[in-house]
FILOGU-413429 format. One record per atom (N, C-alpha, C): x, y, z; residue in one letter; atom name. Coordinates in nm, 2 decimals, padded with zeros to 4 digits. Layout:
REM FILOGU-413429
X / Y / Z / a / CA
...
END
This chain:
REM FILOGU-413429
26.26 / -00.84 / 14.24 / x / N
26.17 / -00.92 / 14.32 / x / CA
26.04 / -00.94 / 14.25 / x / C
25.99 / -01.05 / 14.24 / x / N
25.86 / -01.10 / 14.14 / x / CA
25.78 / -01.15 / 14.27 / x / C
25.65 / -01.12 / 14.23 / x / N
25.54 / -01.23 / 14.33 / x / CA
25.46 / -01.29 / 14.24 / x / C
25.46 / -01.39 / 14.32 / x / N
25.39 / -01.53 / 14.25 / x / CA
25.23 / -01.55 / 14.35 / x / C
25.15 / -01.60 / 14.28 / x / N
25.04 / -01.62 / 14.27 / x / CA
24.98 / -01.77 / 14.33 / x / C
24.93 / -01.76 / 14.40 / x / N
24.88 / -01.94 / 14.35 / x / CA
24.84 / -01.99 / 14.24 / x / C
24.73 / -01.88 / 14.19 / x / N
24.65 / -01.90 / 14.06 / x / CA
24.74 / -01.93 / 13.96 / x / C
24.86 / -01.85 / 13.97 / x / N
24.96 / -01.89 / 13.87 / x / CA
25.00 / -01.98 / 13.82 / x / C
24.97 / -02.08 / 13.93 / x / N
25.06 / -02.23 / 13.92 / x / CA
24.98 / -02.29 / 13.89 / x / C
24.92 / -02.37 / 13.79 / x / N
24.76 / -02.44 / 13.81 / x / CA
24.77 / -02.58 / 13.86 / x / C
24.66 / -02.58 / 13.92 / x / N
24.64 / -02.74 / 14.02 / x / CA
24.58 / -02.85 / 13.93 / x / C
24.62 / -02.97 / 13.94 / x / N
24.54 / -03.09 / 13.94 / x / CA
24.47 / -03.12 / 13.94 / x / C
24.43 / -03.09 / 14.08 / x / N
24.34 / -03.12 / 14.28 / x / CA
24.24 / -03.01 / 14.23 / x / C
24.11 / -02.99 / 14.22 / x / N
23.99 / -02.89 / 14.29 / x / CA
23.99 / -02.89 / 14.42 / x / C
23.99 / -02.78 / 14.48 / x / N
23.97 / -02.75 / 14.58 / x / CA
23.88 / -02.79 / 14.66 / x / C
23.88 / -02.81 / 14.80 / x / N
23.76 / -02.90 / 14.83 / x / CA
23.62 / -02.81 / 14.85 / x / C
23.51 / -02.90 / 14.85 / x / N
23.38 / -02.83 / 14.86 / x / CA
23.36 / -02.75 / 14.95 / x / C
23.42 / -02.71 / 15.07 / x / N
23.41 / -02.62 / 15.16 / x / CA
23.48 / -02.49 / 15.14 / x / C
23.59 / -02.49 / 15.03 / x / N
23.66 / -02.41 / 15.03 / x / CA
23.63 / -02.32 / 14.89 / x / C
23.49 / -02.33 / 14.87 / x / N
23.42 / -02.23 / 14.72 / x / CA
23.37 / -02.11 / 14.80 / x / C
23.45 / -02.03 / 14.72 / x / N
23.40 / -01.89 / 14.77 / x / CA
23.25 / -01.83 / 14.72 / x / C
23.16 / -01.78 / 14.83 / x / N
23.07 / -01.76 / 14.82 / x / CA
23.05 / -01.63 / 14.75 / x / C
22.90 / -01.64 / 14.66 / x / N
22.91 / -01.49 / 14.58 / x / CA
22.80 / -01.43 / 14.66 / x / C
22.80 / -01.31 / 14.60 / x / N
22.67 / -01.20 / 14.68 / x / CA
22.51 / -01.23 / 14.67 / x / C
22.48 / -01.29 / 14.54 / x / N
22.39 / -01.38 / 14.55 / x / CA
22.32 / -01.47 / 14.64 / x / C
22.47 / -01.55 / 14.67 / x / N
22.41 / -01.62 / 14.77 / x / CA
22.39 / -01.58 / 14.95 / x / C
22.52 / -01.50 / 14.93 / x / N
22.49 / -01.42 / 15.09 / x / CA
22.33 / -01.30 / 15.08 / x / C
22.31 / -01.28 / 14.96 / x / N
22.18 / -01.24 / 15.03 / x / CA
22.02 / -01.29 / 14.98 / x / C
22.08 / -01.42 / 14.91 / x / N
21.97 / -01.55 / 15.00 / x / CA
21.99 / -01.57 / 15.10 / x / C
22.04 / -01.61 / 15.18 / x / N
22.05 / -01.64 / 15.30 / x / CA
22.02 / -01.50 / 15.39 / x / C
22.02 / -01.39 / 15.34 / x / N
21.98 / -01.27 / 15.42 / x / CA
21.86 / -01.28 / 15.40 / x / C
21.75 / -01.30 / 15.29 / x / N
21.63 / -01.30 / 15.30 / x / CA
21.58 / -01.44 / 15.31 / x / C
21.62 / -01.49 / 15.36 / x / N
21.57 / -01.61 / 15.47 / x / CA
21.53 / -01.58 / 15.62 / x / C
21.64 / -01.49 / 15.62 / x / N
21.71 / -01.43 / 15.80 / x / CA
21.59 / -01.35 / 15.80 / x / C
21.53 / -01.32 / 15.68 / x / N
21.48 / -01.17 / 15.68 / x / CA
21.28 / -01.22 / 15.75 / x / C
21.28 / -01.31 / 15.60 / x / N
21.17 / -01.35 / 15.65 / x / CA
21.13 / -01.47 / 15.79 / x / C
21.23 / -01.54 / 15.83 / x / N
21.25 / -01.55 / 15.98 / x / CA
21.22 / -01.47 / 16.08 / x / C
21.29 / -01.31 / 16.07 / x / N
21.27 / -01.24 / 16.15 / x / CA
21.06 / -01.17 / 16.16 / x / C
21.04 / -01.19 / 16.02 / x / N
20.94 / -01.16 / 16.05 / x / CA
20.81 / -01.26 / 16.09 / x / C
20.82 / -01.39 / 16.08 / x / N
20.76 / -01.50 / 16.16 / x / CA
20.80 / -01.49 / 16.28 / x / C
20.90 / -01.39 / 16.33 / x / N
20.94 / -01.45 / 16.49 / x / CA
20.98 / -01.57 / 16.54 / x / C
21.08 / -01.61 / 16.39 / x / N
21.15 / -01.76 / 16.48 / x / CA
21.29 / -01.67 / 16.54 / x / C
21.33 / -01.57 / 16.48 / x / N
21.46 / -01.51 / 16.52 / x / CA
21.38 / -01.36 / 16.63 / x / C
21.49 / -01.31 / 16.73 / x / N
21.49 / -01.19 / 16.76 / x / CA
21.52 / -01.08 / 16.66 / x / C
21.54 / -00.97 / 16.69 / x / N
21.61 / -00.90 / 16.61 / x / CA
21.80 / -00.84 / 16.60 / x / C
21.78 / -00.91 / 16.74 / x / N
21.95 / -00.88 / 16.75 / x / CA
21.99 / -01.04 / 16.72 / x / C
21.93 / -01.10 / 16.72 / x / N
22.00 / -01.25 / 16.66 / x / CA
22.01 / -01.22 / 16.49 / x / C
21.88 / -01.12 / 16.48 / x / N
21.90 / -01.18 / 16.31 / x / CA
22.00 / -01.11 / 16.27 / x / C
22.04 / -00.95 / 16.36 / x / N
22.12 / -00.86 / 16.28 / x / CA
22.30 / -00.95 / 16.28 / x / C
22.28 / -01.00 / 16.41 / x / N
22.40 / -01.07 / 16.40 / x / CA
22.39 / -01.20 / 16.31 / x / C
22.34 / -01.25 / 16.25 / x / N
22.32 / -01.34 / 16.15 / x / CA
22.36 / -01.32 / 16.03 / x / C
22.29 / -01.20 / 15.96 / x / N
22.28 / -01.11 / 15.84 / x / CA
22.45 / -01.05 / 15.86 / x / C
22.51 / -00.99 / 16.00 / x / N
22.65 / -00.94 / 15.99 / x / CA
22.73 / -01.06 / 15.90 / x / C
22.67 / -01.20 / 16.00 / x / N
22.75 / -01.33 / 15.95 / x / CA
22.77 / -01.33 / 15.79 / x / C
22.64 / -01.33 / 15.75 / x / N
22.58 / -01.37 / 15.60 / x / CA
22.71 / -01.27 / 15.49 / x / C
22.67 / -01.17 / 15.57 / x / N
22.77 / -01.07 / 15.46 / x / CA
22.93 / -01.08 / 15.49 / x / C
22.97 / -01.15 / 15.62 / x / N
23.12 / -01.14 / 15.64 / x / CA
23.18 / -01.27 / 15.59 / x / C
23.05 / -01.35 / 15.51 / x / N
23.11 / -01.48 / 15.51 / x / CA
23.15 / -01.50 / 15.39 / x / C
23.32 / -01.54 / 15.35 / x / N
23.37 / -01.55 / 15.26 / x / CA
23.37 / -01.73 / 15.17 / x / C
23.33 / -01.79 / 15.26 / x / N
23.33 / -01.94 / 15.22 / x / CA
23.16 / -01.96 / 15.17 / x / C
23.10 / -02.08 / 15.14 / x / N
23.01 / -02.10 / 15.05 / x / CA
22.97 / -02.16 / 15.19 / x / C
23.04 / -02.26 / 15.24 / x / N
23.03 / -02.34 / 15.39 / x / CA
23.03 / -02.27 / 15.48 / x / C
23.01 / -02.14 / 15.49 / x / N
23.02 / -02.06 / 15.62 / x / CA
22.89 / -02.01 / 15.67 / x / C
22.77 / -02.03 / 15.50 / x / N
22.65 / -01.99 / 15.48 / x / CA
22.53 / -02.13 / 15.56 / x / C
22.49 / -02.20 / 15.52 / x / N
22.43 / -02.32 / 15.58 / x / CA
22.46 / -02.32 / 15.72 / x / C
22.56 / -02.30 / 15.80 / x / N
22.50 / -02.26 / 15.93 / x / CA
22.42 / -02.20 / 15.99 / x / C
22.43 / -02.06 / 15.91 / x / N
22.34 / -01.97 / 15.98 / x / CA
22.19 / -02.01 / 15.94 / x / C
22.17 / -02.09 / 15.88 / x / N
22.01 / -02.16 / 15.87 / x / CA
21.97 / -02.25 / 15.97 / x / C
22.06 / -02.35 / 15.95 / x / N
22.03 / -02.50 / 16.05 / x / CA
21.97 / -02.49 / 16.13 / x / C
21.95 / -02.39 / 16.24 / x / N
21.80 / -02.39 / 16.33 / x / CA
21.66 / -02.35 / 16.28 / x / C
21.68 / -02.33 / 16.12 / x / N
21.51 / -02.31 / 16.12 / x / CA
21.49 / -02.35 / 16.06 / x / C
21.35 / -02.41 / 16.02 / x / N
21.27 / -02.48 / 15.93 / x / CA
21.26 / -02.45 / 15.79 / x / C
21.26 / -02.58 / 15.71 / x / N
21.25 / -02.57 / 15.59 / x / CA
21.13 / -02.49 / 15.54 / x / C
21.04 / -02.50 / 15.59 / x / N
20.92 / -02.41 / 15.53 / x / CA
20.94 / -02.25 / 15.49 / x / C
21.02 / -02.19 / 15.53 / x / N
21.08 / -02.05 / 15.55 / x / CA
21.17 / -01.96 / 15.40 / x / C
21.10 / -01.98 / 15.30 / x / N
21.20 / -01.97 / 15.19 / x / CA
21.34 / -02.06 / 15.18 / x / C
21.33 / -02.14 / 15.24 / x / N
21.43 / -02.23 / 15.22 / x / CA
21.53 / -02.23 / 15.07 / x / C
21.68 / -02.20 / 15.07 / x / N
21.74 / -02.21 / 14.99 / x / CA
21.78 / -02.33 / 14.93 / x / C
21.75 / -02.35 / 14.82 / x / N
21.78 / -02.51 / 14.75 / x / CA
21.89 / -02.53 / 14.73 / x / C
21.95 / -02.68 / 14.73 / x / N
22.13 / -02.66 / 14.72 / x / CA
22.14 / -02.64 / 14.54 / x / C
22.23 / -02.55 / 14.53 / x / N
22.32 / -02.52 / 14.54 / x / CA
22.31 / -02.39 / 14.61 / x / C
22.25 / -02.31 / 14.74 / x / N
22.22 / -02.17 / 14.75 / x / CA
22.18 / -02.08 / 14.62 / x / C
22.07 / -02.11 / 14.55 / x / N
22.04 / -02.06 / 14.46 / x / CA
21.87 / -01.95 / 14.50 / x / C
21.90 / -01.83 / 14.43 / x / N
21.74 / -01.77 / 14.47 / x / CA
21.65 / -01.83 / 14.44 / x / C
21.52 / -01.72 / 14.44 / x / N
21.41 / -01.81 / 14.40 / x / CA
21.42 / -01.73 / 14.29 / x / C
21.32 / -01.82 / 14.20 / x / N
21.30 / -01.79 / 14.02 / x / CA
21.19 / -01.68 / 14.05 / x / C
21.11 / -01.66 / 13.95 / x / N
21.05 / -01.52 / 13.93 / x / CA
20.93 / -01.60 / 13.95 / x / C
20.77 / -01.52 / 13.96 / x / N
20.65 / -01.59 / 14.01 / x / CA
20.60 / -01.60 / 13.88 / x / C
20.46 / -01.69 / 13.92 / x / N
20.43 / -01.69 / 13.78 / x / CA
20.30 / -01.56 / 13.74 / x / C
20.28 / -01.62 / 13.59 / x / N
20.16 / -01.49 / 13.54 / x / CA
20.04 / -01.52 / 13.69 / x / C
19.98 / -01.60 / 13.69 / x / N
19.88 / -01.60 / 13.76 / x / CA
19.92 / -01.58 / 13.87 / x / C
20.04 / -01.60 / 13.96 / x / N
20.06 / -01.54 / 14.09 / x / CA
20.07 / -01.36 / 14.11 / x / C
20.11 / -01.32 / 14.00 / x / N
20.14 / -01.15 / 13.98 / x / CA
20.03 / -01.10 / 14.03 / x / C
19.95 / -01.16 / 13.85 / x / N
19.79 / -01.13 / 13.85 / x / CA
19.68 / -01.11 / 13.94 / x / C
19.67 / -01.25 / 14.02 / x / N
19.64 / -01.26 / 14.18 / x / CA
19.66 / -01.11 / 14.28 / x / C
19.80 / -01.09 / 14.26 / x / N
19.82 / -01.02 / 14.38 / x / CA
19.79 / -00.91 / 14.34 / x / C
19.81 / -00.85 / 14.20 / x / N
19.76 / -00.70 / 14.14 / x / CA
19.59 / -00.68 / 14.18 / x / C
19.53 / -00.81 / 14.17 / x / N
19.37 / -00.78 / 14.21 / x / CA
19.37 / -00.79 / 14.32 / x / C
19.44 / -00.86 / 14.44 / x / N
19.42 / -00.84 / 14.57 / x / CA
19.45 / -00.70 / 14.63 / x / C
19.57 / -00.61 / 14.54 / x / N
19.65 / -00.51 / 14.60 / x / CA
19.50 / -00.39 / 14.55 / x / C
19.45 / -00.42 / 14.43 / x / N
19.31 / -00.35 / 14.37 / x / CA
19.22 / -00.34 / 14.47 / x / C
19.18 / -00.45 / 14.51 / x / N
19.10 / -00.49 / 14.57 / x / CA
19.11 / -00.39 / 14.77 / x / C
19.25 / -00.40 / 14.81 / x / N
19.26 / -00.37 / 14.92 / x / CA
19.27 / -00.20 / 14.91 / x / C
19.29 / -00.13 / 14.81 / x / N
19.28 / -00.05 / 14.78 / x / CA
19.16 / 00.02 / 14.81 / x / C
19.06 / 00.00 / 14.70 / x / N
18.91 / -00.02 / 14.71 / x / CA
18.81 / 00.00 / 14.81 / x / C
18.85 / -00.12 / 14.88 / x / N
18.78 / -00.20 / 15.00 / x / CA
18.81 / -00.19 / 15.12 / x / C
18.95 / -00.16 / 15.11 / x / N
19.01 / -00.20 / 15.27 / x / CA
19.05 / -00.26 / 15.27 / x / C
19.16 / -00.28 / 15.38 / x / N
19.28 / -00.41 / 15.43 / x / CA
19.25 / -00.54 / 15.45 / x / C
19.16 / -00.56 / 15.52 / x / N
19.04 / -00.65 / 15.55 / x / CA
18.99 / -00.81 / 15.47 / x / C
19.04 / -00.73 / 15.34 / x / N
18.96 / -00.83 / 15.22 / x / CA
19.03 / -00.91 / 15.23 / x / C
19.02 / -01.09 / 15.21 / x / N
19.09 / -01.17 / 15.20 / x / CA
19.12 / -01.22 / 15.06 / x / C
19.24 / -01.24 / 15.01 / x / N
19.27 / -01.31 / 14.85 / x / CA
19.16 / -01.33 / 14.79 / x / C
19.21 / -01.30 / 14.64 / x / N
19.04 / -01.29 / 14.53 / x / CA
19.11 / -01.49 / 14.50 / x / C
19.00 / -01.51 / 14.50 / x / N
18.91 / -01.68 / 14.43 / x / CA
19.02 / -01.63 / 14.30 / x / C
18.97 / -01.78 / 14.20 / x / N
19.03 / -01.78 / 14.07 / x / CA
18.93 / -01.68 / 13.99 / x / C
18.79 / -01.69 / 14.05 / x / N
18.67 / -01.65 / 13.97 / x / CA
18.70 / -01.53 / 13.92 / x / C
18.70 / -01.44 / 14.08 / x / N
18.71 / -01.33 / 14.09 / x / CA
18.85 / -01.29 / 14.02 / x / C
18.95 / -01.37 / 14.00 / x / N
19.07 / -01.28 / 13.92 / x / CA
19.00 / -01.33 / 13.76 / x / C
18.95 / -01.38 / 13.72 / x / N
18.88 / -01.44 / 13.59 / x / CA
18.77 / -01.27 / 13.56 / x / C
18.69 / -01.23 / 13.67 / x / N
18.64 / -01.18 / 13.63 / x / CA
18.68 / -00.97 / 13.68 / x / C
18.83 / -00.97 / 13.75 / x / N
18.92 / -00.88 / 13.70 / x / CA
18.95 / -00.85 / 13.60 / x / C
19.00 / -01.00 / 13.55 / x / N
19.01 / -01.02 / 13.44 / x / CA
18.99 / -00.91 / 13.28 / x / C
18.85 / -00.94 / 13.30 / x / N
18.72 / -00.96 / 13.20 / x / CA
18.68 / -00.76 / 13.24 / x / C
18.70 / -00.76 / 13.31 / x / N
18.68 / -00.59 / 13.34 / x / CA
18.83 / -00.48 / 13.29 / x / C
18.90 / -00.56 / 13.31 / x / N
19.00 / -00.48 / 13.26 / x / CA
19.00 / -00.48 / 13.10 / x / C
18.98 / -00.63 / 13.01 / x / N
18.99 / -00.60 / 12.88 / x / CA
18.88 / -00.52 / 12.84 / x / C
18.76 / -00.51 / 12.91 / x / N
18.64 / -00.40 / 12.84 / x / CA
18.71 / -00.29 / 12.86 / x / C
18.74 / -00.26 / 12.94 / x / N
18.84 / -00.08 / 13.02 / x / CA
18.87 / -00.03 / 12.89 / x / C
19.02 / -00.16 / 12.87 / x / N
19.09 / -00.11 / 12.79 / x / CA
19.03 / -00.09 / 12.59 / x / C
18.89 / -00.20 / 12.62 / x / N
18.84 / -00.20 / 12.46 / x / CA
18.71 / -00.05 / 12.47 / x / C
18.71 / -00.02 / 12.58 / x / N
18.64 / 00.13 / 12.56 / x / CA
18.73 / 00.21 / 12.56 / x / C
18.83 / 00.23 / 12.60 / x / N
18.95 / 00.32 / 12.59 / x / CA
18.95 / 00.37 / 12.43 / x / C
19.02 / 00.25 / 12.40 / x / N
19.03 / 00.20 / 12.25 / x / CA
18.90 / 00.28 / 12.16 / x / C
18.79 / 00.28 / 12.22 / x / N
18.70 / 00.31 / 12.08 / x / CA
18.65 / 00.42 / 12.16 / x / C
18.67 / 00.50 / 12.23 / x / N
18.69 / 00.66 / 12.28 / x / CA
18.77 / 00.70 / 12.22 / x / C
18.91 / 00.66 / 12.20 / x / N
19.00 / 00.66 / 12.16 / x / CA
19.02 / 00.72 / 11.98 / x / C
18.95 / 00.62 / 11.92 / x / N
18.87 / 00.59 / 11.83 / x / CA
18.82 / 00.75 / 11.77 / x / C
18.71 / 00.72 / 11.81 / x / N
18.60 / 00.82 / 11.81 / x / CA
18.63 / 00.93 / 11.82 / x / C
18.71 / 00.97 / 11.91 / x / N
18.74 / 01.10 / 11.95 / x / CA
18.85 / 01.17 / 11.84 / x / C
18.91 / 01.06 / 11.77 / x / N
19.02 / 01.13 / 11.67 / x / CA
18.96 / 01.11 / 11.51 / x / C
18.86 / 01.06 / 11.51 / x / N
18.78 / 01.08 / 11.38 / x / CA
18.67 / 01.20 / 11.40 / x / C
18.67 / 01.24 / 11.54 / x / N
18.61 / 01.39 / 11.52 / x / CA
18.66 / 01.48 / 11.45 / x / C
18.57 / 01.57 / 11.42 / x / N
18.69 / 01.70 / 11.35 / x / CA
18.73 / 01.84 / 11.49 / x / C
END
């Protein structure tokens, strides 16, 4: 007795667009969509959990895009082809390392540092590190 395959036999025809199997990538874009939805309060939380059940039980590529269609593009919106988002950039990191500095510091309270103020993070951290440097220095040309 032999079993045969589909894959075995090769097709002509591509299969149609609805019938591409989704990878885990993309089921969990679509979970952090769900995710940050839930936390704007456009979803409950038993709607999102049953959404996110959806997201992970869904074997088609087409079975994903529904579970968005009620909410707005503004929301991390997934680009077609269901692709994540790319990495941020240097100055978005930067930004948030001085704001996370800053709230540290200061308190919760503080709102986002200006360009100035991350300019002049900046400018504090390379002295830090150019006194480090000649402590550094100094301390190992002692005897």
């Amino acid at each position: 007795m032999s079993i045969t395959f589909a894959h075995d036999h090769p097709s002509t025809s591509r299969p149609p667009a609805g019938s591409v199997r989704a990878s885990d990538a993309e089921r969990e874009a679509v979970v952090s969509v769900l995710h940050a939805a839930l936390g704007e309060g456009r979803l409950d939380l038993a709607e999102t959990e049953s959404r996110v059940s959806a997201a992970y039980a869904a074997r088609l590529r087409a079975d994903l895009p529904p579970l968005l269609s009620d909410l707005p593009d503004g929301i991390g919106r997934i680009a077609a082809p269901l692709t994540g988002p790319g990495a941020p950039a240097w100055s978005a990191v930067w930004t948030d390392a001085v704001w996370r500095a800053r709230t540290v510091l200061l308190g919760p309270h503080e709102p986002r540092p200006g360009a100035s103020q991350c300019r002049t993070a900046a400018v504090l951290c390379a002295l830090a590190v150019l006194w480090l440097l000649v402590c550094l220095l100094l301390g190992a040309s002692l005897p």
